[in-house]
N, C-alpha and C positions, 0 to 999 in steps of 0.2 A: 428646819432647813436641811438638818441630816436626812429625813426620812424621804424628801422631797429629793436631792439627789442623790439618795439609794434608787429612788424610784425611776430615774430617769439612767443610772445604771443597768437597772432590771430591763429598761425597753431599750435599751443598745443589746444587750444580751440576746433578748429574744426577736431584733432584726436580725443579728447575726448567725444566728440559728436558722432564722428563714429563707437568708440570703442561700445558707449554707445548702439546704435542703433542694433550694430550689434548682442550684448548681449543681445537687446530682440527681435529682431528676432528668436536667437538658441530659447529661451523659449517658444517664441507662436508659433515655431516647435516642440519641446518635447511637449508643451500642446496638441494641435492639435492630434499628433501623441497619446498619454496620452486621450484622448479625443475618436479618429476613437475607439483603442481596447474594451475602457467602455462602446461604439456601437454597437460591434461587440459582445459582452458577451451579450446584453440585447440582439439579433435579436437570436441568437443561443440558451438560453433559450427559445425565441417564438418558435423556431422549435421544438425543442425537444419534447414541453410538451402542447403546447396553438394546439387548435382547431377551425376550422370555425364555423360559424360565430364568429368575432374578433370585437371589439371597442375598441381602446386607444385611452386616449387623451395624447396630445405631448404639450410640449412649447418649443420653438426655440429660438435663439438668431438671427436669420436673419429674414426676412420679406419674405414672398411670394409671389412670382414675378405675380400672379393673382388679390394682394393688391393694393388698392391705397397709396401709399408712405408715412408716416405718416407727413412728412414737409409740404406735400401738402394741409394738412386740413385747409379750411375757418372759422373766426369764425365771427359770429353773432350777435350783441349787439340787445337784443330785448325791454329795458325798460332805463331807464336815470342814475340810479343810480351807470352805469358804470361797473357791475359782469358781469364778461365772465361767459355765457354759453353756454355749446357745444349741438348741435344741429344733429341730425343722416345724415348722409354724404348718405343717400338713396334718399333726396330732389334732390341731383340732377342726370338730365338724363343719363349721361355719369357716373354714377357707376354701371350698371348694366355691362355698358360694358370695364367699367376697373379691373371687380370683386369688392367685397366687403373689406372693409378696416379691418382691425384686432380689432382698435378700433373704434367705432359709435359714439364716443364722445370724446371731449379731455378736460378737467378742467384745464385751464389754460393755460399758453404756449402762449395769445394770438396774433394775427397777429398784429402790427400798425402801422402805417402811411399809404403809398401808399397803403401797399397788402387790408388794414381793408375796408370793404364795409358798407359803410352808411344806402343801403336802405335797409328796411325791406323783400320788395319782391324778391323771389331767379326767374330769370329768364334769358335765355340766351341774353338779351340786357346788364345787368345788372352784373352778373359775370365776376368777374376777372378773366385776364390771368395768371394761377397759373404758369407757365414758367415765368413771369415779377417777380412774387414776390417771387423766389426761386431766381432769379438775385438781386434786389433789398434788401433783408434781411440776414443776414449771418447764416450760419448752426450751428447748436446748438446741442448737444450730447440730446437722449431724455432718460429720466428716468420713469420708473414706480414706483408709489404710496408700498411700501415695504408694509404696514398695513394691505391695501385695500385689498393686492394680498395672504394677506397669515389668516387675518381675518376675510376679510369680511368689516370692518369698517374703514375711516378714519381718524385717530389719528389729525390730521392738519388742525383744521377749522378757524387759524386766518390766513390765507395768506394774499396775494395781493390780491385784490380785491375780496374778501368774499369766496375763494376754496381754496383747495388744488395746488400747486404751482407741482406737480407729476402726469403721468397720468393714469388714472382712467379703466376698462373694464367695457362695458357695454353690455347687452345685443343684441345679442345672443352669447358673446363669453364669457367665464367662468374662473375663476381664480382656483388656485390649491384647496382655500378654499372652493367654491360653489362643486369643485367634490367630494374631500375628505368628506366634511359635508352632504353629500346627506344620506348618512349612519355613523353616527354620534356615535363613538367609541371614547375609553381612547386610541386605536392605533393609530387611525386618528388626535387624536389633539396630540399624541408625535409626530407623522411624521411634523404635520406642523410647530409643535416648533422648531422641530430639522432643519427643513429645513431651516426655516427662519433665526434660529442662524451662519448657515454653508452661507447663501448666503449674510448674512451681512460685511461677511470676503472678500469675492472674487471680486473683480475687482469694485470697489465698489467706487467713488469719490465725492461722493455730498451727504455726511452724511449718518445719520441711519436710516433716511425715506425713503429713495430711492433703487431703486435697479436697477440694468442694464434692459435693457429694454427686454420684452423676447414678443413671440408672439403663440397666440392658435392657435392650431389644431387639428379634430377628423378626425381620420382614420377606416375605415369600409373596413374590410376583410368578404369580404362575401362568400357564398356557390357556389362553378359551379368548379374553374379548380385545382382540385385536388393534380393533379400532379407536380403544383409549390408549392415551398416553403412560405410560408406564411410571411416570412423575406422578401423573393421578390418582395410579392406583398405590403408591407409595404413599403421597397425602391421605390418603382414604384412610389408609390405616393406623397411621398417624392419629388422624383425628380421633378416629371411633376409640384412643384408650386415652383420650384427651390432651396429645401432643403437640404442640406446631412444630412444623419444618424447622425454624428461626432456632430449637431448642436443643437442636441436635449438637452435640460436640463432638466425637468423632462418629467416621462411620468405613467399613470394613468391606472393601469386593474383593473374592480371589484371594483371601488372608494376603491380602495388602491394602495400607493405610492411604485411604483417597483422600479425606478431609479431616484437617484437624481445626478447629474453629480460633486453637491458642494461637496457630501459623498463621492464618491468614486466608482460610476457606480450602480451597483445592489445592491437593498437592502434585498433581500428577496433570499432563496435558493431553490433548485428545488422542495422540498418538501411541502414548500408553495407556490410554485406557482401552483402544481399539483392542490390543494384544491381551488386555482379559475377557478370560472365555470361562463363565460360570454353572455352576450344576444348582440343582434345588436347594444345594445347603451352603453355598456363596463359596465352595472350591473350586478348584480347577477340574474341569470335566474331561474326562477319555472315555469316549466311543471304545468299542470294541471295533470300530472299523477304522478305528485314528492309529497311525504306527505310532511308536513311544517316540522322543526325538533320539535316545542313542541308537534306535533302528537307521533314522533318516539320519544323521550325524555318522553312520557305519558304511555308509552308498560311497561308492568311489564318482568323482568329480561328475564322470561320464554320464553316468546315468542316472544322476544329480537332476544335471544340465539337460537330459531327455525328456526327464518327469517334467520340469518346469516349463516345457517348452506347450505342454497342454494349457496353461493356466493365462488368463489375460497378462495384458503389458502390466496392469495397476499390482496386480498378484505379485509376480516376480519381482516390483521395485518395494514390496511390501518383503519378501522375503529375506532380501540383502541387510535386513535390520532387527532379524531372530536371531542371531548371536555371529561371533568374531568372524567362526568355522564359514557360516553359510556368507559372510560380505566378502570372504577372502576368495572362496568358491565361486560365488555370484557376481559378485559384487565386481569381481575386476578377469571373469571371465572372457574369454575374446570369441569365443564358438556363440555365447548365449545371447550377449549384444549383435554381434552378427547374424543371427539367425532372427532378431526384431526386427533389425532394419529390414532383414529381405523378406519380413511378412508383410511389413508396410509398403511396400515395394520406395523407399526410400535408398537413395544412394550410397552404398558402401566404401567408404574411402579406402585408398591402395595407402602403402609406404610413401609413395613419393611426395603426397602432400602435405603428411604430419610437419609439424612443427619442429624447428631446427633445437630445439629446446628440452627433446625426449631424451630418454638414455638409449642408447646406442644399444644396448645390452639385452635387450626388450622390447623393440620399438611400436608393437602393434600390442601390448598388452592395456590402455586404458583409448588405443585410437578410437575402436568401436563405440565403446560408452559413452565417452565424449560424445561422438559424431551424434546416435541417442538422443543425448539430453539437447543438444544443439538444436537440433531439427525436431525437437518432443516441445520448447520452448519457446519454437519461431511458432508454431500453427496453435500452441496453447496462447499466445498471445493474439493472434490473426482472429481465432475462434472468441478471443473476448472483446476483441474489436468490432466484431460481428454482432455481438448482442448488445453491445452498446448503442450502436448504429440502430439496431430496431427497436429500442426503446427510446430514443430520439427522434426517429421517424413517424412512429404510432403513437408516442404518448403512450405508452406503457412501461407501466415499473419493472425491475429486473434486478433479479438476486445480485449486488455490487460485492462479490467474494474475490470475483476471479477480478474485474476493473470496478472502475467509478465513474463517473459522469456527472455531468451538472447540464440539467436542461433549461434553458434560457424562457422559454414562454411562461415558467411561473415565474420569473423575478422580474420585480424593479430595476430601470436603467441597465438591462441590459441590451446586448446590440440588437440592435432594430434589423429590419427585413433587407432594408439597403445599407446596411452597415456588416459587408461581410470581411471574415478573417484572410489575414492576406500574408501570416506568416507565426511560425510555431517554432520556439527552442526549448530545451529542456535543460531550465534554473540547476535542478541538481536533482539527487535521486528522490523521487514522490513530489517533486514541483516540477510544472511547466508555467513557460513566460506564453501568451498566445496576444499579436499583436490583431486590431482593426481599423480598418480603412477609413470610415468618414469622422468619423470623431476623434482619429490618432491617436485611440488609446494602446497603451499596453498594460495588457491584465495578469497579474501571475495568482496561481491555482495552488491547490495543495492539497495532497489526497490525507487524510485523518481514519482513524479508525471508529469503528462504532462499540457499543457494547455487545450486540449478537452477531459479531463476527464479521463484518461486513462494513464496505469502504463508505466515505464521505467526501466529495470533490469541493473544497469552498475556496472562495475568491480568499486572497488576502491582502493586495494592494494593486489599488487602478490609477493609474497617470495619464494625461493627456500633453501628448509633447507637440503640441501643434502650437509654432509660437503667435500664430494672428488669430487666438482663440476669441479675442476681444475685440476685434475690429472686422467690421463686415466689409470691407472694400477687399478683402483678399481671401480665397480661398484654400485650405489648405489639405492634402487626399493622404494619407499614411500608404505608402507602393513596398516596401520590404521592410523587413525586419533581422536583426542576427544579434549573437551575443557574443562576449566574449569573457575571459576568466574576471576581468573585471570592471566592463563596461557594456554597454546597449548602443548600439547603431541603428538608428533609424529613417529611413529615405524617403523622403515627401514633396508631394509636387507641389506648386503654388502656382494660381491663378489668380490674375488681377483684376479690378472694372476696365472695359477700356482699354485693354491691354493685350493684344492676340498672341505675344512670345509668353512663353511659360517661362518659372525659373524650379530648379533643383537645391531644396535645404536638405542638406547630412548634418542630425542632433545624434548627439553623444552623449549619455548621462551614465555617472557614474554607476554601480551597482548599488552601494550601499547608502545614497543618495536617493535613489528609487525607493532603498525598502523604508524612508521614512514616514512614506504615503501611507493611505487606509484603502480600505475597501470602498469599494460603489452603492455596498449592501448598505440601506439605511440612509444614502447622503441623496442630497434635492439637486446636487454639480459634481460632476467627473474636475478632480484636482487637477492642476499641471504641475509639470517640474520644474516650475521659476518661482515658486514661492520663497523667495532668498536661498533658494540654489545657487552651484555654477553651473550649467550647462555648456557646454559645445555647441555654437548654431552656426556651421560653414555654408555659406552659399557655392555647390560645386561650381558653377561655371563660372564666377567671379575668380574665385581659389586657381581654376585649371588656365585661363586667362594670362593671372598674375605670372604666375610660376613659368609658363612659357614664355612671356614677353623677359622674364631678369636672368631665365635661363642662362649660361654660356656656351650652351651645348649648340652649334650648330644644326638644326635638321632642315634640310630643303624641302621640302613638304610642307614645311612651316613658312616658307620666305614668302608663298601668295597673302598669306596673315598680314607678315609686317608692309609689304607693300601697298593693300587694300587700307589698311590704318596712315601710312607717309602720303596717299593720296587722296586723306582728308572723311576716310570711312571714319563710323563711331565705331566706341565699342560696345553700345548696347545693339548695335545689328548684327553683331557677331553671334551664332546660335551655337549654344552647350546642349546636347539633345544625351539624356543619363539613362541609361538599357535599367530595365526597373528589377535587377538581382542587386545585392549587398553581399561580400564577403568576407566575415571578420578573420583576419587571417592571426590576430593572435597577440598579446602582448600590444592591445589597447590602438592594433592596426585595424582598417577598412579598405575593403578597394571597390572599386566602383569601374564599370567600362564607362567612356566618356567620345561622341563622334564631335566633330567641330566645321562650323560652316561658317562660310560669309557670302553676302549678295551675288550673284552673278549679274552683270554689265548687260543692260538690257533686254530684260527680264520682268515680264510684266505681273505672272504666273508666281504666287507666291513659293509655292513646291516649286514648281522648275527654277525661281527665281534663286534659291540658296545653291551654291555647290558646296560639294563636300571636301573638305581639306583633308583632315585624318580622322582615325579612329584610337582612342588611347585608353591604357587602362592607368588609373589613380589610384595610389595608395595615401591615404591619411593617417595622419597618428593623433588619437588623441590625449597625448601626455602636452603637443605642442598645438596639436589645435589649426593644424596646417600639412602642405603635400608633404611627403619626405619620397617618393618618388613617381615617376615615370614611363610605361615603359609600351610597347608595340601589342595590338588587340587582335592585329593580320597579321597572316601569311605574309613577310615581305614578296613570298616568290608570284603571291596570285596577287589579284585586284581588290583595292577595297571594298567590302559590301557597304551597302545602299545606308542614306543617315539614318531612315527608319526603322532600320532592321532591330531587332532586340537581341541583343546577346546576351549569355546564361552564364552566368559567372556558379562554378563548385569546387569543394575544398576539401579537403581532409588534412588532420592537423594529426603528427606522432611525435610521440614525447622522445627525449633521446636520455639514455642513461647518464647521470650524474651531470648533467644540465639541469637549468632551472626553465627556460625556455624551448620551443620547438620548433619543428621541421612544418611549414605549412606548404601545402601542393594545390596551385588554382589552376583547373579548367576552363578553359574559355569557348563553347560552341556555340554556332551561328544555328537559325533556325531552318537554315536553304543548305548551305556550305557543308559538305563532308567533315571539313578540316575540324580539327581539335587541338587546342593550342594548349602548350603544359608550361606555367611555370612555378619556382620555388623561392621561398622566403628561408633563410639559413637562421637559424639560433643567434645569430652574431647579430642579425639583421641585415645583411647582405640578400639583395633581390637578384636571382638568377632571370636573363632574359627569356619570352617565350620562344618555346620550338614546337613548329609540327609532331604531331602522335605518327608513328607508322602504322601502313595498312589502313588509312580511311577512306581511301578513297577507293583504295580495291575490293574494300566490302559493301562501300556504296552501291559500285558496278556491280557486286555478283547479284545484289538484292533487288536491282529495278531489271527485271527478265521479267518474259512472257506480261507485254503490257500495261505491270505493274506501275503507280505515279505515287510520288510522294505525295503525303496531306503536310500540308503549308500550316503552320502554328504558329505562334506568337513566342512560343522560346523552344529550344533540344530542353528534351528529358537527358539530363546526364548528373552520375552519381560519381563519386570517388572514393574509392575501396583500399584496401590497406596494398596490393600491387598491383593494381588494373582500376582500369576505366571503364565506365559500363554506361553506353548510350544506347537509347529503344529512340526506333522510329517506325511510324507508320505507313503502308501504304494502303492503294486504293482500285478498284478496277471497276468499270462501266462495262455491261457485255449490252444493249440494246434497250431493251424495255425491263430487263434484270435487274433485280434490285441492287446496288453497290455492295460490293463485299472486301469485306478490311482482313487486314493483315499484321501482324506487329514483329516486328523481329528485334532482339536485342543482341547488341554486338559488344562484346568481352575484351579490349584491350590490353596486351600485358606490356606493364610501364615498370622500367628501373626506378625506384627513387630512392637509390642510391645505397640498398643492401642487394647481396648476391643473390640469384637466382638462374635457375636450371635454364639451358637453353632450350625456347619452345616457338611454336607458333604467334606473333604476333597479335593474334586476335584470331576466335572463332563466335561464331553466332549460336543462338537460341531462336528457337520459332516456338513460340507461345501458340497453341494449338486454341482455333476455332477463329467465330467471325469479329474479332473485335480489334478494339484500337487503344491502346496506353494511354492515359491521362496523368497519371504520377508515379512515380519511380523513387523508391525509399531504401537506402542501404541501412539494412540490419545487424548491423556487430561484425561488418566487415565477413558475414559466412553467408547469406544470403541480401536477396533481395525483394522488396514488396512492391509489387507491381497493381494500380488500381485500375481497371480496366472497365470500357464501357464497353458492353455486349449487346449486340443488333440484332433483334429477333425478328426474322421476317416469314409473316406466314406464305402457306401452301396457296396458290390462287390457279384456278382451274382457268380452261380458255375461256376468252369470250370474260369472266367476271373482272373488276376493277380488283387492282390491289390495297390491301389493308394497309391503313397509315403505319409505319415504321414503329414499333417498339424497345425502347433503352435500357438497361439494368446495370448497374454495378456490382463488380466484384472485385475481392483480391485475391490476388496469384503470391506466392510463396516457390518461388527460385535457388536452388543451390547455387552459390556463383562457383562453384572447384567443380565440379559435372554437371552444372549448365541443365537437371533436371527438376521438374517442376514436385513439391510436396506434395501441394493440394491447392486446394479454391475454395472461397469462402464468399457467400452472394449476402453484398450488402443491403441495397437499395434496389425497389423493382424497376419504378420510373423516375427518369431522370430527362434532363432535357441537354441543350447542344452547348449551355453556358458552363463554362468552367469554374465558375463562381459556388457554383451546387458542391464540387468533387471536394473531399475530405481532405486534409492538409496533414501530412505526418510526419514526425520526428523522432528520433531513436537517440537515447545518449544515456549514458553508465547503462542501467538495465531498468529503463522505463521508457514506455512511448508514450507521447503526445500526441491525440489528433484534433484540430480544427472544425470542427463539421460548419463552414458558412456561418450565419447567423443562430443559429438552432443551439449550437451547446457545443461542450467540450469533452475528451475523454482522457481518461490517464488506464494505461496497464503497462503488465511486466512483472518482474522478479521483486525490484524496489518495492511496487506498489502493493505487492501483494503481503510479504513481509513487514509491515504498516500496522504496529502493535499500539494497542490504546495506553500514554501515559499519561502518569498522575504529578501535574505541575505547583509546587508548593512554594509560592510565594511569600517571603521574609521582609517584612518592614520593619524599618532601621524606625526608632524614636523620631526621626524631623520630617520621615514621611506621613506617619501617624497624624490623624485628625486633630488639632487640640481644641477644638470648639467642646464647649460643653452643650447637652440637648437642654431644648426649651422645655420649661415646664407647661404641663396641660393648666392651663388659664381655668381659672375658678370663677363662676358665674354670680356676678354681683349679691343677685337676693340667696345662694346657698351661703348657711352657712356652715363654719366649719367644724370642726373638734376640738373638743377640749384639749387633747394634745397638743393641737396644732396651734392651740393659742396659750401655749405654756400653762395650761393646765395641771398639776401632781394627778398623780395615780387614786389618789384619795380624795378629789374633788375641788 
């Protein structure tokens, strides 16, 4: 019975052993694996950015198969007192032809008994058979000297026998400290500090002087085959002395420390590795045509500033980052940035329209720079909007470094060809919300990073807020979208069987109520937002009804209303007709324009049959889920426009210091009507009345000359800018049998609202040169504007021939709004047609844009986006999240049978 559970002792043992085994197996898998990638990041920086000639030095954890094997080394007592010393392994003949040893010397470690050689003389009668004394003595793990290898010195001079008891590198093979100290920096000795601290930790068994044994190597990329990767010819060589990449532990460019494998792969980012410039033997190279930098650090400002002025814009912003001298020089130069702008033939700003926030003392010394990077930022983003656009067009892939995109023809559920985008906000910096039409979804996006550098657009949650998603008697159209800091407005029309008046639903859902949805990826049904949500569902013309009938406000305008209803009218004949813009003005408000009719008295004509009562703008709150005001959408001084008309409801919202809330500014323009109506919402919540803009109608007048006619659209292009107002409109001219030719002018209003400013001109114009017409109108950071413009190419037709069918293109325009001159242009799309449903939707907010492209796909760029760094998410389960199921056992097959173990079987039968 003892022996019997000894024996069942012995096979817990030896599971425990296997368990054990097995479990560092997985590990020096995951490492290994953990190890190839942090190889594969250092070779892929070599490509990208290193040039031939190449030298790096490497240290390896394996040996090279061109080495003599470090157990193999002889050693040689040359005096009585019994110190091993090592002696250079080149004494004998057969190293030339085994290759040379890693190390020429070894301190200590030494051979004894049989393998140890007595005489002095190395000669082949007298040499040992190193295959007897690799039998004869047992293997020994070897360690390297930690001190020696990372300062140069060793810390351990009482050993055994008068050394160091670790071993040593000698000449010509070089430790991490002889390369790094070659060039002798406060960088160089934190590298080695740090190194040595991180390698003291890792796999480390025989104390704090030692360290795993690692082995040198210089590699020499030299000039001739162009066409391979310099990674490749790195592995080449690698290989041929029996190395892998994976085995590398540190490695050395420019006696500076790029990878250390203890840290974490690379230590350096592309930006400093760009700044080393190597020679055949991995230093720092000088030309005899390169000045030293105390030559170029010795140049007075001036001729600094001359020299740079040869060198591209990338050169110069590359300069500002070679040390303090050259960024304080460069860097906040006022002749140098000036002298960019007016190579680009870009706008030069004067004094007067800096920022009230400069110092006085100074005023033009960072104007230029800025203006630079402003206007270097608007057309770096215009230009990746550009390539976006042609990769969604063509079906062509495209480097996503500078944006991202998601093209809809390869996915599931997404929007279909008559399901196009009808409004775009920007969630927060690297997400946009992008809403659509027939299915009322709203989608939000999210740019990710990749692992070779480059962006990723994916869905992250899709909602459909169309509340008659489940019943077919009613139809329901998604018509605008907006957001606010913590809510979604959304405006939808509804159509009933049988029923020829329309009604207008405004849904509110909260923000963080939205984000509990999924994605569209992967599901068979687009979710809604009433799955034991609360949602907001106002019906406006019921709402706008109420609120005027309990009113006590007197309006005579209103008193045809209440008499049509005392003489026995309903109130479902009453029409709420909602202009299809949404404004969230802020603080969980929405406004909405709203016109109101009721029958006219014998009237058979359904249109002629409504008259129009008033036209009003609505604000809603959804904390209360109802009006909280009121107010006038006309000119009291002119006549109402027509019910049908569509008015453009836009906004700009500024924060006010040491407030919690803001300042919102609503525009209101007719699509016929010069007039511009401004009103504001105070912090407090107080709604300032609308008033007339001045100068609209005198810019009207100066622009319809020589024949010129307005083109009649379904809303004003109008933006709202941090102190002006900015509406483009188009005209149009017929000369005979001439083709039409367009015109776009944009007119620049300047509005108080309610900080000081210089006295100026009320408003001056812009003429956007050639034959085209504005489609959408995008303010940019409040410094410009993005204008999308259709362009009319019409060919040459001689007499006597027919003219060619009219050809469309898209482009965008990039506008300074402070000098009203044009950057540049950027040609999106070749052919386009007359629907406005094609033209791209854009949105600007913190420093990312969102565009819409119709049904076809979405884009995201900008600063946000491109700063969009890949992180690593480590998720911690608590015990009660934990599985507690145990696994099923693998079911055992009736007729096998089993083991004797398993049937309680002893070890002994």
């Amino acid at each position: 019975m003892v022996k019997q559970n000894q024996g069942w002792e012995r096979r817990a043992e030896i599971t425990e052993i296997r368990r054990s085994e097995t479990k560092l197996r997985k590990q020096k898998t995951a490492d290994k694996r953990q190890q190839k990638n942090m190889a594969q990041e250092l070779l892929s920086m070599i490509d990208r950015h290193a040039q031939r000639p190449l030298g790096i030095h490497v240290w390896t954890d394996c040996i090279p198969t061109d080495s003599v094997p470090l157990l193999d080394a002889v050693r040689i007592e040359q005096n009585d007192k019994r110190r091993a010393r090592a002696e250079s392994m080149h004494e004998y003949d057969d190293s030339a032809a085994r290759g040379s040893n890693l190390l020429t010397g070894l301190r200590g470690n030494s051979i004894s008994g049989k393998g140890r050689v007595r005489s002095n003389s190395v000669n082949d009668s007298n040499r040992p058979n190193l295959a007897s004394v690799d039998e004869e003595r047992p293997s020994q793990p070897m360690f390297l000297c930690k001190a020696h290898f990372f300062t140069g010195k060793c810390l351990d001079v009482k050993g055994k026998k008068g050394g160091c008891r670790y071993n040593h590198y000698f000449a010509p093979y070089k430790t991490l400290c002889d390369v790094l100290k070659a060039r002798k920096t406060q960088t160089s000795e934190r590298a080695l500090q740090q190194s040595a601290e991180n390698a003291a930790s890792v796999g480390i068994a025989s104390g704090d002087a030692a360290m795993e044994m690692i082995h040198y190597m210089h590699i020499q990329v030299v000039s001739g085959d162009e066409d391979t990767f310099i990674s490749d010819a790195i592995t080449n060589q690698l290989t041929a002395h029996g190395v892998k990449p994976a085995s590398v532990v540190y490695a050395v460019v420019s006696n500076k420390l790029i990878y250390d494998r203890n840290q974490g792969g690379l230590l350096i980012n592309d930006r400093e590795f760009i700044g080393l410039k190597t020679d055949k033997g991995g230093r720092l190279s000088r030309d005899d045509t390169t000045l030293p930098s105390e030559t170029l650090l010795s140049f007075p400002g001036s001729i600094l500033e001359y020299t740079l002025t040869f060198l591209p814009d990338s050169a110069v912003a590359v300069a500002t980052q070679v040390c303090k001298a050259w960024h304080q020089e460069i860097g906040q130069s006022p002749n140098l940035w000036r002298l960019m702008l007016e190579r680009r033939n870009w706008p030069v700003p004067s004094i007067k329209f800096q920022s009230l926030l400069a110092e006085p003392e100074e005023p033009s010394r960072d104007l230029f720079r800025e203006a630079f990077i402003e206007h270097y930022t608007a057309m770096r983003d215009m230009r990746a909007i550009q390539s976006a656009m042609y990769a969604l067009d063509s079906r062509k892939s495209q480097t996503e470094k500078e944006m991202c995109y998601q093209d809809f023809s390869a996915r599931k559920y997404a929007p279909t060809a008559s399901n196009l985008c009808v409004g775009v906000q920007i969630w927060s910096p690297s997400q946009m919300l992008v809403a659509y039409s027939v299915d009322c979804s709203i989608r939000l996006f999210e740019c990710a990073a990749r692992d070779n550098d480059e962006r990723l657009c994916r869905e992250l949650v899709c909602h459909s807020v169309d509340p008659y998603k489940n019943t077919r008697r009613r139809n329901c159209v998604l018509v605008s979208m907006d957001l606010d800091h913590d809510f979604i407005g959304c405006l939808c029309q509804v159509n009933a069987d049988k029923v020829d008046t329309e009604a207008w639903v405004m849904i509110i859902v909260s923000r963080d109520e939205f984000l509990q949805g999924q994605s569209s990826v992967g599901l068979d049904t687009i979710g809604t937002c009433y799955d034991g949500q609360q949602v907001k569902i106002i019906d406006v013309g019921e709402a706008v009804l109420n609120y005027l009938l309990s009113s006590d406000v007197v309006d005579h305008r209103l008193l045809q209303l209440i008499d049509f209803l005392v003489a026995g009218g309903q109130v479902g004949e009453i029409e709420a007709l909602v202009s299809h813009t949404l404004a969230a003005c802020g603080d969980g408000r929405f406004m909405v324009e709203v016109s109101i009719s009721i029958p006219a008295p014998g009237e058979d004509d359904i249109d002629a049959a409504m008259l129009l009562i008033d036209r009003k703008l609505v604000l809603f709150s959804a904390s209360v889920g109802a009006i909280v005001w009121i107010g006038e959408s006309n000119d009291v001084t002119k006549g109402m426009r027509p019910r049908h008309e569509n008015m453009s409801l836009n906004y700009t919202r500024q924060r006010v210091s040491g407030k919690s809330r803001q300042y919102c500014h609503v525009v209101v323009a007719s699509p016929v009507s010069a007039a511009l109506l401004l009103g504001s919402i105070e912090p407090t919540g107080n709604v300032r009345s609308t008033h007339p803009i001045d100068g609209c109608d005198i810019a009207r007048q100066q622009t319809l000359l020589d024949d010129w006619q307005l083109v009649l659209r379904s809303e004003r292009l109008v933006v709202v800018a941090a102190q002006s107002v900015i509406a483009a409109d188009v005209f149009c001219r017929t000369n005979g049998n001439e083709p039409t030719k367009y015109k776009s002018i944009i007119t620049v209003y300047s509005v108080n609202f309610g900080l000081e400013r210089e006295d100026g001109d009320s408003y001056r114009t812009i003429d956007v040169n050639g034959n085209i017409e504005i489609v959408r109108l995008t303010n940019y950071k409040d410094q410009h504007i993005f204008a999308l413009c259709r362009v009319h190419h019409h060919s040459l037709v001689q007499a006597g021939e027919e003219p060619l069918p009219e050809h469309m293109s898209l482009c965008a325009v990039c506008i300074d709004i402070i000098s009203g001159r044009e950057l540049g242009r950027s040609h999106l799309l070749n052919d386009i047609g007359q629907e406005l449903s094609e033209i791209p939707i854009l949105s600007v907010g913190h420093n990312t844009i969102g565009v819409g492209f119709s049904c076809r796909g979405v884009i995201m760029t900008g600063n946000d986006v491109r700063s969009v760094e890949k992180s690593r998410r480590i998720i911690v389960l608590s015990e009660a999240d934990r599985s507690t199921r145990k696994k099923k056992k693998k079911a055992v097959p009736k007729n096998h049978k089993k083991d004797g173990f398993a049937r309680g079987m002893s070890m002994r039968g």
